[in-house]
C-alpha positions in Angstrom: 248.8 -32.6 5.9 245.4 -31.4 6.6 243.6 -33.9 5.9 244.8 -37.2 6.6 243.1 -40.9 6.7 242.4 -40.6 10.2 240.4 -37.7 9.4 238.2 -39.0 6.6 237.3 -41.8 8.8 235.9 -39.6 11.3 233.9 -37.6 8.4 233.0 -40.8 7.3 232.0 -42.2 10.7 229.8 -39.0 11.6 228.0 -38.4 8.2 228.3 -41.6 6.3 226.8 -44.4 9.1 230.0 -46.1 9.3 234.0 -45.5 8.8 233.9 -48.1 5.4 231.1 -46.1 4.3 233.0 -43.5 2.1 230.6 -43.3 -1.1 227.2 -42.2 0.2 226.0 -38.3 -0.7 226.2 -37.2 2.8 230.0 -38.7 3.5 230.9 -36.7 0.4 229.2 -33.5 0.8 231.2 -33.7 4.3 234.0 -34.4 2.9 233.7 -31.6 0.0 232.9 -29.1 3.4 235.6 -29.6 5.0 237.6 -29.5 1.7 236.2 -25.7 0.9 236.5 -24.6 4.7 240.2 -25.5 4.4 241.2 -23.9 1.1 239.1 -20.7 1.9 241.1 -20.1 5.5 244.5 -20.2 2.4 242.6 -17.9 0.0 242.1 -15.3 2.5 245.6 -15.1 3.2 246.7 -15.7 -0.4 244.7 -14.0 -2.7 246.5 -14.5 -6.4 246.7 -18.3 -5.6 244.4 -18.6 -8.7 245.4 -22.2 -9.4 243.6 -22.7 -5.7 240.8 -20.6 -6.9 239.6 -22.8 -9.4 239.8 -25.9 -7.4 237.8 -24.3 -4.8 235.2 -23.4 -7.7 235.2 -27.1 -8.5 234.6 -28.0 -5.0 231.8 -26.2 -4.7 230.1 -26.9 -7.7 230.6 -30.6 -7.0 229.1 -30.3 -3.5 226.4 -28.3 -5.0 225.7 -31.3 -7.4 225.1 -33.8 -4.4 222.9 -31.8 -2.8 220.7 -30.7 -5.6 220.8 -34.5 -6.1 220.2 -35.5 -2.4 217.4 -32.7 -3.2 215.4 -34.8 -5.5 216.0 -38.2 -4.7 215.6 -37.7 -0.2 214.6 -34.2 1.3 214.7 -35.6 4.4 218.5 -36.4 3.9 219.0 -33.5 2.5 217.5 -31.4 5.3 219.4 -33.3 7.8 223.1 -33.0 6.2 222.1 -29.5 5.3 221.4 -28.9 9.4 224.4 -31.1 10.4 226.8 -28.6 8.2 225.1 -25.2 8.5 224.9 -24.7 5.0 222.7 -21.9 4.2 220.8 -23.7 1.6 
């Protein structure tokens, strides 16, 4: 599997402050990151995998979500997790 517990620790450890700290904005927009990068590399190679397609849609909007709402409540959060990803906005 792609993504195992090991994994999300390490996501968690880098973005989130600690490896138990799985619920703050930045360890989820990780998470979601990593999530998209991995089912785009399987929708280049499988392009009618429309099942995929919408749950990469949800991904997105979802990630989308935390950072419009890491926008408003901490743009210096934002900024950084933004930077730390290389997200273009």
């Amino acid at each position: 599997m792609y993504l195992d517990s090991a994994k999300k620790a390490e996501l968690f450890e880098q973005f989130g402050g600690g490896a138990t700290n799985t619920g703050s904005a930045e360890s989820q927009i990780a998470l979601f990151s990593f999530r998209i990068a991995h089912l785009t590399e399987h929708m280049k190679q499988n392009r009618k995998d429309h099942s995929t397609e919408r749950a990469l849609t949800g991904l997105v909007g979802k990630r989308r979500a935390l950072l419009n709402y890491l926008k408003k409540r901490d743009i210096t959060r934002y900024r950084a997790i933004v930077k730390a990803l290389g997200l273009r906005k």
